[in-house]
N, CA, C and O atoms as a MOPAC input file, in Angstrom:
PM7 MOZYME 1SCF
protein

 N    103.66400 1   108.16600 1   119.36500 1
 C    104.65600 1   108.05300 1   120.40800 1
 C    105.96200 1   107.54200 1   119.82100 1
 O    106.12700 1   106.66500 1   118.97300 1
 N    106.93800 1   108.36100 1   120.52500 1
 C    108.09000 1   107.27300 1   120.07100 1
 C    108.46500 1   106.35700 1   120.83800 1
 O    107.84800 1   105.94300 1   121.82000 1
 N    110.05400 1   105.78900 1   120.22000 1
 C    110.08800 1   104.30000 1   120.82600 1
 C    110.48800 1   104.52100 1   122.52800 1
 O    110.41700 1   103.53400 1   123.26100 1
 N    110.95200 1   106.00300 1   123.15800 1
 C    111.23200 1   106.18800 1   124.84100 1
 C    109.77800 1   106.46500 1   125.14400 1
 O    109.76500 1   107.10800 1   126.19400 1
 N    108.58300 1   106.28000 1   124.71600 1
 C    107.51600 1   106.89100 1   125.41600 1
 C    106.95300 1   107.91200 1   124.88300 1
 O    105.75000 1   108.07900 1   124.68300 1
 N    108.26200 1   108.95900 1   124.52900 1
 C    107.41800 1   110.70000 1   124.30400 1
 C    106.61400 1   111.01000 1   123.20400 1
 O    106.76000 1   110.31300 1   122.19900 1
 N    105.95000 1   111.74500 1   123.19300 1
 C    105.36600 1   112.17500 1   121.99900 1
 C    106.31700 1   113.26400 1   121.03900 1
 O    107.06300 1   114.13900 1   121.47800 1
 N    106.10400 1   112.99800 1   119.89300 1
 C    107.64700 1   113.52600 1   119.16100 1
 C    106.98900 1   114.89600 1   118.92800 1
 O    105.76400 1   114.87400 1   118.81600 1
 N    107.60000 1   116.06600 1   118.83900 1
 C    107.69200 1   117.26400 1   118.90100 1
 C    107.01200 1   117.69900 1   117.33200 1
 O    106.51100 1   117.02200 1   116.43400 1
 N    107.23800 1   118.98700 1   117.48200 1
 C    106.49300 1   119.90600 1   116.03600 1
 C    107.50100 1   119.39700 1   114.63300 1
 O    107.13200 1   119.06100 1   113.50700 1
 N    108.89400 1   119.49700 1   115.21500 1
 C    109.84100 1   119.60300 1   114.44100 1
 C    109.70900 1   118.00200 1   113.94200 1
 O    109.45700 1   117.58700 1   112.81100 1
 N    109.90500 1   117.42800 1   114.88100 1
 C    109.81000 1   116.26200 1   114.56800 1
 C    108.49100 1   115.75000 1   113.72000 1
 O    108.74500 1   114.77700 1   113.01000 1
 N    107.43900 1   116.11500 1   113.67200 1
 C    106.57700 1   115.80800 1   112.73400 1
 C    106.52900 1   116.14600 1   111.24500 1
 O    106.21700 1   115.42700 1   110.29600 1
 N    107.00800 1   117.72100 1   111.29000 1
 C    107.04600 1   118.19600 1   110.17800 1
 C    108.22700 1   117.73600 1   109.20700 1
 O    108.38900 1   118.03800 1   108.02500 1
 N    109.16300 1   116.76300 1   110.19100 1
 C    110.15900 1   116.44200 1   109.41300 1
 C    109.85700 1   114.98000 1   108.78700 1
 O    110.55700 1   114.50500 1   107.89300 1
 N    108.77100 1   114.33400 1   109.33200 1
 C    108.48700 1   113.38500 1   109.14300 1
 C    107.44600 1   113.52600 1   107.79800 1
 O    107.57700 1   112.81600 1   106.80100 1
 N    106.41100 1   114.54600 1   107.94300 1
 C    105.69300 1   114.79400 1   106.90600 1
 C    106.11400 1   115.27400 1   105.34300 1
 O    105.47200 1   115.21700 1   104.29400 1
 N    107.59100 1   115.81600 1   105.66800 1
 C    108.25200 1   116.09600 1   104.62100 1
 C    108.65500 1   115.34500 1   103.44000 1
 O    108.61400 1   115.51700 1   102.22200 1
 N    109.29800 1   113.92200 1   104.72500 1
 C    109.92300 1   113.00800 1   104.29500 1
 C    108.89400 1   112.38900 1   103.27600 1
 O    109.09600 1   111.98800 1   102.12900 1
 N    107.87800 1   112.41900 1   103.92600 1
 C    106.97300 1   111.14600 1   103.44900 1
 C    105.78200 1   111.44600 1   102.04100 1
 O    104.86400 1   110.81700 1   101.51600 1
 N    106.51700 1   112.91200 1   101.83600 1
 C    106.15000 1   113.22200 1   100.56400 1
 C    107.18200 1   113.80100 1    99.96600 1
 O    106.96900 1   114.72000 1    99.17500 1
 N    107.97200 1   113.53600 1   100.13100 1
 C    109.39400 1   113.49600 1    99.18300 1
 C    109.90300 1   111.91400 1    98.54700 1
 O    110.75600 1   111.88200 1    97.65900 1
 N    109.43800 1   110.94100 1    98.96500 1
 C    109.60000 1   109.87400 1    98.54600 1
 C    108.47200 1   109.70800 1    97.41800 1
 O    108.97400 1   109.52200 1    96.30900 1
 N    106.99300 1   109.73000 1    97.43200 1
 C    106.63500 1   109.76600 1    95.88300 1
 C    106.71100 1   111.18000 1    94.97400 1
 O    106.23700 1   111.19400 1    93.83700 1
 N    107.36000 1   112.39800 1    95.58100 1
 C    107.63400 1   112.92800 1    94.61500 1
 C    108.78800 1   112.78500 1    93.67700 1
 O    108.75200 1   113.06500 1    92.47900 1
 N    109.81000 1   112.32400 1    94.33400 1
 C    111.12400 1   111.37700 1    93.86800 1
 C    110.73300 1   110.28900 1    92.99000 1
 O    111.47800 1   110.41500 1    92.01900 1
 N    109.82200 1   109.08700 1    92.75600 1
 C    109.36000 1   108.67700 1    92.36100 1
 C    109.19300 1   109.00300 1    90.64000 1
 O    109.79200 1   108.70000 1    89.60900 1
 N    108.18000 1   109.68300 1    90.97500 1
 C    107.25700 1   110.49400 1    89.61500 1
 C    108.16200 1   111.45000 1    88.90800 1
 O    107.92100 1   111.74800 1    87.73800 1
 N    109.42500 1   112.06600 1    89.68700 1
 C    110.40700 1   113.11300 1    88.99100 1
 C    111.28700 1   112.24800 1    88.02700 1
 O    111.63500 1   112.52000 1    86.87700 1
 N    111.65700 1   110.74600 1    89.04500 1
 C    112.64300 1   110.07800 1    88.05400 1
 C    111.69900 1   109.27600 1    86.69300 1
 O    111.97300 1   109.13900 1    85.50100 1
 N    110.60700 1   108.88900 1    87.44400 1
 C    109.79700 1   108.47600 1    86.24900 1
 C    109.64300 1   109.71600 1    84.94100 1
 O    109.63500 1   109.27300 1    83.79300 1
 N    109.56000 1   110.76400 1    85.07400 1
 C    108.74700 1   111.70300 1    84.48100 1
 C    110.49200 1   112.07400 1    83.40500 1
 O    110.58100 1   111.79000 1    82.21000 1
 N    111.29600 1   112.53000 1    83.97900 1
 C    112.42800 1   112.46900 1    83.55700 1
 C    113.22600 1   111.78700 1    82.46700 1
 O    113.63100 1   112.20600 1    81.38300 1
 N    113.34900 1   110.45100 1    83.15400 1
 C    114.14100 1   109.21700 1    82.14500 1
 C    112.61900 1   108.85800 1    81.26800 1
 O    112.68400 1   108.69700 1    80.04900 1
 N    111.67800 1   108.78200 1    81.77700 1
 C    110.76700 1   108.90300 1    80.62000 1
 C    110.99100 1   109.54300 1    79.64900 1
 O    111.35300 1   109.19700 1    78.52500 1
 N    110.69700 1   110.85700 1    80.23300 1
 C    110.62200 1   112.02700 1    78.68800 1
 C    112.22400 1   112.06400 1    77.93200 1
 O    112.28200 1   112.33900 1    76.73400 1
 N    113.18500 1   111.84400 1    78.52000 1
 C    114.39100 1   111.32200 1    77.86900 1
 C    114.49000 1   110.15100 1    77.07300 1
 O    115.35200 1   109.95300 1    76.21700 1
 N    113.44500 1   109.28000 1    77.43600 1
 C    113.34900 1   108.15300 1    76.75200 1
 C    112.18800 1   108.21300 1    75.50600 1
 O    112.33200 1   107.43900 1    74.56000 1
 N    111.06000 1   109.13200 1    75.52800 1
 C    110.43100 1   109.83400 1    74.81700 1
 C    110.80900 1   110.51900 1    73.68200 1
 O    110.23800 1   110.58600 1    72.59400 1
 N    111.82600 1   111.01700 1    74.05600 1
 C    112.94600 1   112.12000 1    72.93700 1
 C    113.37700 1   110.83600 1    72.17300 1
 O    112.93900 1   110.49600 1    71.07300 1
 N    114.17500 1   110.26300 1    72.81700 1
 C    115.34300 1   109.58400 1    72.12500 1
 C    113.88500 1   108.79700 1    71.54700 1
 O    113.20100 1   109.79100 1    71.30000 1
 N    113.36200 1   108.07100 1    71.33200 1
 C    112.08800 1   107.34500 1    70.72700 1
 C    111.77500 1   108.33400 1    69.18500 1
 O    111.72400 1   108.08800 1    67.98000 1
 N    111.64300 1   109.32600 1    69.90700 1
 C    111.49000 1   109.85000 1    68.43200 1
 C    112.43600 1   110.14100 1    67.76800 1
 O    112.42800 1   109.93200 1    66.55500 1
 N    113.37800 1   110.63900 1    68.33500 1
 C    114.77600 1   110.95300 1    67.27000 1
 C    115.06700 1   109.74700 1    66.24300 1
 O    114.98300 1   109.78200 1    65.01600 1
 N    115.44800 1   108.62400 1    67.10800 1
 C    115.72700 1   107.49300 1    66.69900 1
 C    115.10900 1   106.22700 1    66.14400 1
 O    115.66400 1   105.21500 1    65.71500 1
 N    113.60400 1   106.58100 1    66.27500 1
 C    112.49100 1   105.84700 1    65.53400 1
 C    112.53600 1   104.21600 1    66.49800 1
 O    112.59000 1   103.12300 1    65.93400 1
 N    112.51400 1   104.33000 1    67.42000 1
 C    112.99200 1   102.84800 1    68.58600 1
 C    111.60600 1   102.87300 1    69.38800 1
 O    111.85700 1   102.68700 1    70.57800 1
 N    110.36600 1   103.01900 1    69.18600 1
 C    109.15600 1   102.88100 1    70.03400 1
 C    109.73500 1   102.30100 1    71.63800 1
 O    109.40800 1   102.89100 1    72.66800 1
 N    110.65300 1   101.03600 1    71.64300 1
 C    110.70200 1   100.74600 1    72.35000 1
 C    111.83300 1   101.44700 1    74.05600 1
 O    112.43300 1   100.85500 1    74.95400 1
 N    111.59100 1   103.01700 1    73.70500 1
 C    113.12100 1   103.54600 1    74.37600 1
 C    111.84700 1   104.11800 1    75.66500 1
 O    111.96000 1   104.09000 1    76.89000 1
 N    110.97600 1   104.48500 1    75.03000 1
 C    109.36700 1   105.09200 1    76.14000 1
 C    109.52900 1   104.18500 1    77.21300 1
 O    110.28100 1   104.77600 1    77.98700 1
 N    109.21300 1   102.94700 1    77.75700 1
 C    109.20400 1   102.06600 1    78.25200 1
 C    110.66900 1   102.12000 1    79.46600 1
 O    110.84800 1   102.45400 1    80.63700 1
 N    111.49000 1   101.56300 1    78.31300 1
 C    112.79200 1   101.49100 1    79.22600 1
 C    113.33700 1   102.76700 1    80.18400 1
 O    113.87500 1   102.83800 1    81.28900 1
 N    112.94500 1   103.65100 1    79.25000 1
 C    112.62100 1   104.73700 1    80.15800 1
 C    112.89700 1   105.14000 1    81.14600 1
 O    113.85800 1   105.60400 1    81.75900 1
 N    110.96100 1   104.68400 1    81.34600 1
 C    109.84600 1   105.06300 1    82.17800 1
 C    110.56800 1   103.84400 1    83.51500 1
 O    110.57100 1   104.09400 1    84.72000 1
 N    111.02100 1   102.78900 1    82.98900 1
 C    111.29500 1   101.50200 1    83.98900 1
 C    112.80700 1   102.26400 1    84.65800 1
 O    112.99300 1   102.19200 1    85.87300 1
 N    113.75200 1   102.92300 1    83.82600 1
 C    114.86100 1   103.10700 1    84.41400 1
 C    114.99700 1   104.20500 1    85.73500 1
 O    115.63000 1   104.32100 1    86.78500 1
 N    113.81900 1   105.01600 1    84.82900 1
 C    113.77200 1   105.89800 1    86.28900 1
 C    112.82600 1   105.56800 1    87.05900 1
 O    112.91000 1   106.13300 1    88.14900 1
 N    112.00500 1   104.92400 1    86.95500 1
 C    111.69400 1   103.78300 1    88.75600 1
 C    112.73700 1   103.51300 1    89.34600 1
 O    113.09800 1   103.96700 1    90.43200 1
 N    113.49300 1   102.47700 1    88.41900 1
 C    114.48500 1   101.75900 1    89.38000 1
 C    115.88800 1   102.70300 1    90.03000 1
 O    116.67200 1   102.42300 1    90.93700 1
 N    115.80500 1   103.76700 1    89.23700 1
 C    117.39000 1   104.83500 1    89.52600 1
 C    116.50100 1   105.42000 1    91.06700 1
 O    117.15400 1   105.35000 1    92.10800 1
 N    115.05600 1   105.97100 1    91.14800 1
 C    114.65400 1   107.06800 1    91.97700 1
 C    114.17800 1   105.76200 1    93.27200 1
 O    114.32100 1   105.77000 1    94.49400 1
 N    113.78700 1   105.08900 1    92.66000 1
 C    113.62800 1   103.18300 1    94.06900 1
 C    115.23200 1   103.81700 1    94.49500 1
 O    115.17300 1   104.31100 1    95.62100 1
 N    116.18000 1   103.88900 1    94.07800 1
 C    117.09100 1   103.30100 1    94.85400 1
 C    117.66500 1   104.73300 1    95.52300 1
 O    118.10500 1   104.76500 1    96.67300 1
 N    117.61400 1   105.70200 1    94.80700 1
 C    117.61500 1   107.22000 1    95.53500 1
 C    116.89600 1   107.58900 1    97.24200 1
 O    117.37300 1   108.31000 1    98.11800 1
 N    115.43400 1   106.67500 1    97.25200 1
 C    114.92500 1   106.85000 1    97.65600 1
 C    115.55400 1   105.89100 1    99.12600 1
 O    115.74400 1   106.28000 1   100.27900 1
 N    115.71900 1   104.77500 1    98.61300 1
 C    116.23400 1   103.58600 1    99.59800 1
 C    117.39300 1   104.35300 1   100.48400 1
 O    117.57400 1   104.40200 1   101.70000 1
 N    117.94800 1   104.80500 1    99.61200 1
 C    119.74200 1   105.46700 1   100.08800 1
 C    119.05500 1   106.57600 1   100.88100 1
 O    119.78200 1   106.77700 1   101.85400 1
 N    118.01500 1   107.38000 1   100.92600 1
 C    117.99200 1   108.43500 1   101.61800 1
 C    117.03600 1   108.10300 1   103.11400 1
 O    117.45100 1   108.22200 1   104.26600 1
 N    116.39400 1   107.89800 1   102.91000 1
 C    114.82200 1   106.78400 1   103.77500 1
 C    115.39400 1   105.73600 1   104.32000 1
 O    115.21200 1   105.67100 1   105.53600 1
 N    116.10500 1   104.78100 1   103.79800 1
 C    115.74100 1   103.63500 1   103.92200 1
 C    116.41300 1   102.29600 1   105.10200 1
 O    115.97400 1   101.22400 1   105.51900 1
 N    117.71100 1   103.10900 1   105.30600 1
 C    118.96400 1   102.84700 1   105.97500 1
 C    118.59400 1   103.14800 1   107.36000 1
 O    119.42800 1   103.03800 1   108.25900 1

């Protein structure tokens, strides 16, 4: 139900179901991404430690993608 009572429509669900798997696919794209960018540069540059920072930067870039689109 929504918050007047009604029960929310087709559209309205499917827009909801969309949403709500677009937020961990956003997730895993920015992870998967600044990872494997951080993967590259690891090997180019012999820095083990670039995998990691990564993997952490695109959490925190696609967290906040996600906030800005969802979250407001």
């Amino acid at each position: 139900m929504t918050g007047d009572g009604r029960q929310p429509s087709e559209a309205e669900n499917r827009k909801f179901a969309n949403d709500m798997s677009a937020a961990p696919a956003t997730l895993l794209g920015g992870m998967l991404v600044y990872g494997g960018a951080g993967w590259l540069l690891a090997r180019w540059l012999h820095v083990p430690a670039l995998l990691p920072i990564g993997l952490v930067f695109g959490l925190v870039f696609a967290s906040y993608l996600v906030y800005a689109r969802y979250g407001r």
